[in-house]
PAZAPA-4460 file (N, C-alpha, C; in steps of 0.05 Angstrom, whole numbers, plus 32768, in hexadecimal, padded with zeros to 4 digits):
% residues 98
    n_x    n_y    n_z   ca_x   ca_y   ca_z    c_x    c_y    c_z   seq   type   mol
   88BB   8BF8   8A54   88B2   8C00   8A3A   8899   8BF0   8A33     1      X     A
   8883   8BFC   8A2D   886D   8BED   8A22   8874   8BE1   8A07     2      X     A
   8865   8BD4   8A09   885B   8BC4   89E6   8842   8BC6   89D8     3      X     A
   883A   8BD2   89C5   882A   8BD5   89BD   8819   8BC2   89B7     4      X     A
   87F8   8BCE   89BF   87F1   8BA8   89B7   87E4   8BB4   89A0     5      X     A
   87E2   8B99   8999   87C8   8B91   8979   87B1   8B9F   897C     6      X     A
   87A6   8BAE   8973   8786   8BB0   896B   8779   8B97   895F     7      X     A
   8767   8B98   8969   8758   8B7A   8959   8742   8B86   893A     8      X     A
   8747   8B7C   8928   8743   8B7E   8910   8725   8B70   8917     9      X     A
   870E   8B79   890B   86F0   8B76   890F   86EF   8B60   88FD    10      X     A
   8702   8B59   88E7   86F6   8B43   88D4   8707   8B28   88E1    11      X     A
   8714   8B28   88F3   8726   8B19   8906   8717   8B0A   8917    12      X     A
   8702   8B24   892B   8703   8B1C   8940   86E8   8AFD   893F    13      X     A
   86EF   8AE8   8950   86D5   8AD7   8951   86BB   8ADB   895C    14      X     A
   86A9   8AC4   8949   8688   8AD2   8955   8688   8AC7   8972    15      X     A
   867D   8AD9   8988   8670   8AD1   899F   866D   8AA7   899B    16      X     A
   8670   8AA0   89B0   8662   8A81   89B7   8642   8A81   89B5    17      X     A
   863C   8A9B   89C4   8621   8A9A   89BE   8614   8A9F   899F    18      X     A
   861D   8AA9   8997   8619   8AB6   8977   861A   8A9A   8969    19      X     A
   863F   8A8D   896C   863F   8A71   895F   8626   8A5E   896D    20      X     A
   8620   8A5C   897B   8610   8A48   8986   85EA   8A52   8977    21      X     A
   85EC   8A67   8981   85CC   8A6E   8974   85D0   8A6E   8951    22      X     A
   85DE   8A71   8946   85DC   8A69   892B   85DA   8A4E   8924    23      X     A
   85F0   8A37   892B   85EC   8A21   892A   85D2   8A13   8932    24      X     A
   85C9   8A1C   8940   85B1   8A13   894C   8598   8A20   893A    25      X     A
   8596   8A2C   892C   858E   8A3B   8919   8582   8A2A   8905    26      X     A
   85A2   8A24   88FD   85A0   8A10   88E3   859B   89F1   88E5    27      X     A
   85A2   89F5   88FC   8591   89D6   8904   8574   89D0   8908    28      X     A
   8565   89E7   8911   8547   89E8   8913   853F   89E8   88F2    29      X     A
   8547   89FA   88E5   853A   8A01   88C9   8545   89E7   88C1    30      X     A
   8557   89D9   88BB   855A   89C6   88AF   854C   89A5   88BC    31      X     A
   8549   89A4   88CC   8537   898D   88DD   851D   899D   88D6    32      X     A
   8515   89A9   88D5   84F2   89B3   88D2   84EF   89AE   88B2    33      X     A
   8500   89AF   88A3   84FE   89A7   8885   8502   898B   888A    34      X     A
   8507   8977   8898   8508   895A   8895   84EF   895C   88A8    35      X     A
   84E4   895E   88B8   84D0   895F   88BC   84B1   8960   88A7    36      X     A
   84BF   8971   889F   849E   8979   8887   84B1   8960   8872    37      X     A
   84C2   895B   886A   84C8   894C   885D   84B8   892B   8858    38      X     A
   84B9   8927   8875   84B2   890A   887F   848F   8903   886F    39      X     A
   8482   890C   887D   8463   890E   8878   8467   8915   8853    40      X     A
   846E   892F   8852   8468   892A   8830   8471   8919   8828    41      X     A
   8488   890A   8826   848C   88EF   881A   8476   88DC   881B    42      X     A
   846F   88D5   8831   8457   88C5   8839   8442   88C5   8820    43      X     A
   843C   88E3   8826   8431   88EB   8817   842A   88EB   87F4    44      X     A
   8444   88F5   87F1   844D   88E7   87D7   8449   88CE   87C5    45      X     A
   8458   88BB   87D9   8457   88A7   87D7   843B   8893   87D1    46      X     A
   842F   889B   87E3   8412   8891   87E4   83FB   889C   87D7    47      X     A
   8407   88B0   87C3   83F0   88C0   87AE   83FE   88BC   8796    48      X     A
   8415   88A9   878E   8421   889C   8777   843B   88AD   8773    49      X     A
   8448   88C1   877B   8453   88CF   8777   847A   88C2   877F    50      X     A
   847C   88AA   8771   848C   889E   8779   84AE   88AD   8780    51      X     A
   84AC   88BD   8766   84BF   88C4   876A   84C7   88D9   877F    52      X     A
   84B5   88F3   8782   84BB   890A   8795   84B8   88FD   87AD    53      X     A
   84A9   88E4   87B2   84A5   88DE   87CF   84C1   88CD   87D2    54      X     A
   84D4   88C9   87BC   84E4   88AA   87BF   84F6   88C3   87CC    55      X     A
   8501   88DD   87BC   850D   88E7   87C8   8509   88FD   87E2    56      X     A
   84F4   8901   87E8   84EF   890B   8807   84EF   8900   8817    57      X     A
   84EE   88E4   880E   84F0   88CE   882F   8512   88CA   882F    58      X     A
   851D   88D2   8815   8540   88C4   8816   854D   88E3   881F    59      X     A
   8540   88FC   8826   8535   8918   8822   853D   890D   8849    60      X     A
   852C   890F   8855   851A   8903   886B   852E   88EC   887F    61      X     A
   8546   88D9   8874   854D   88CB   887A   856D   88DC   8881    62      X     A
   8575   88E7   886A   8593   88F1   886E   8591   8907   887A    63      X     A
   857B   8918   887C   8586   8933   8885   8590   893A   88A6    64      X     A
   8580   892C   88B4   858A   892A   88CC   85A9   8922   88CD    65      X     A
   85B9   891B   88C1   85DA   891B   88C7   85DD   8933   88BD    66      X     A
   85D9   8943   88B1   85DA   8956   88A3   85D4   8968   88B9    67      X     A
   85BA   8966   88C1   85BD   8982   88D3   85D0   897B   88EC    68      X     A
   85D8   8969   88F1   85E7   8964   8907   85FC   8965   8904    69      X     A
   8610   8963   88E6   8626   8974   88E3   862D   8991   88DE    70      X     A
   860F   89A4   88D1   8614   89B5   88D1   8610   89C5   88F2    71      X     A
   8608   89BC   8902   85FF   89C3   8927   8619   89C2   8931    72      X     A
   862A   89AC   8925   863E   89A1   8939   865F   89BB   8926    73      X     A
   8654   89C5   8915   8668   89D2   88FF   866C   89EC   890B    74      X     A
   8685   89EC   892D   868F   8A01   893D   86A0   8A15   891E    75      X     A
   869C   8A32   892B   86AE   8A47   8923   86C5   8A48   8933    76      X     A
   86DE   8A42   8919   86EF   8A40   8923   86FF   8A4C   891A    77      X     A
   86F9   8A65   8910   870D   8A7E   8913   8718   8A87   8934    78      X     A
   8725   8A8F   8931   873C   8AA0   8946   873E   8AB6   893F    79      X     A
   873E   8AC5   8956   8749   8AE0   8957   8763   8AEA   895C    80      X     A
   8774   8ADA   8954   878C   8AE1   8960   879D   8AE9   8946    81      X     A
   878D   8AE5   8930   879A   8AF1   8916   87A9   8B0D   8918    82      X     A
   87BD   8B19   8907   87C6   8B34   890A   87AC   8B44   88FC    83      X     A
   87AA   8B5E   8903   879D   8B6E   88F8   87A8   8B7B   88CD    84      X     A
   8797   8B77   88C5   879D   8B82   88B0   8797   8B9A   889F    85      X     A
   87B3   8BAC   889C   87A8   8BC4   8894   87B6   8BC1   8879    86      X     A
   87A3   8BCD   886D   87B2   8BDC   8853   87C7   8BE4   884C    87      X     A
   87D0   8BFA   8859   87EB   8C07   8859   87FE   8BFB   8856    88      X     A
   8802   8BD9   886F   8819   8BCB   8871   8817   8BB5   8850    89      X     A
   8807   8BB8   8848   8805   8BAA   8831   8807   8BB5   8812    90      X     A
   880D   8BCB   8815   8817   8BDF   8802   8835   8BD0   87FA    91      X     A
   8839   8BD7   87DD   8856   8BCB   87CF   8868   8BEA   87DB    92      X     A
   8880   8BE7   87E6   8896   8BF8   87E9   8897   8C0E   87CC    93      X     A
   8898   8C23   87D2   8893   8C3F   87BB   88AB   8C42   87A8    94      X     A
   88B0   8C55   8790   88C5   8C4E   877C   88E1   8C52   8787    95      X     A
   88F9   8C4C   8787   890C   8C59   8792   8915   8C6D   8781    96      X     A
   8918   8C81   8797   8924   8CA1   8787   893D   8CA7   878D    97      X     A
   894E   8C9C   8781   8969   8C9E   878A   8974   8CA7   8769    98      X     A
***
């Protein structure tokens, strides 16, 4: 006798490794390229009296690199092994007519 298997539910299933990996990597370029431009404007800042915007683009400049290196290192860790969810089975039982 067979057993019926699961359909896999689309909001279930996990992203590709490649998918997870090219996104992470994503957010790691855009966010290191903003500490990048970060660095120099401070400099910048700094040295055209602008104490304050430069105080915080160099403190801007200093932290973000952990930052992008936790959001790079931040795996998807959904599973697919969830049940599928329909509607129907989530319906309240109907009036009894007895």
């Amino acid at each position: 006798m067979r057993t019926p298997q699961r359909s896999q539910a689309v909001t279930s299933a996990p992203r590709s490794r490649q998918e997870d990996r090219a996104s992470r990597l994503r957010i790691y370029v855009i966010v290191m390229l903003f500490r990048i431009a970060a660095f120099p404007l401070s400099v910048w800042a700094l040295l055209s009296g602008h104490i304050i915007i430069g105080s915080l683009l160099a403190v801007a400049a200093v932290l973000i690199p952990s930052l992008a290196v936790m959001l790079a290192n931040n795996v998807d860790h959904r599973s697919g092994m969830q049940a599928p969810r329909s509607p129907v089975r989530a319906l309240p039982p109907g009036p009894d007519r007895t």
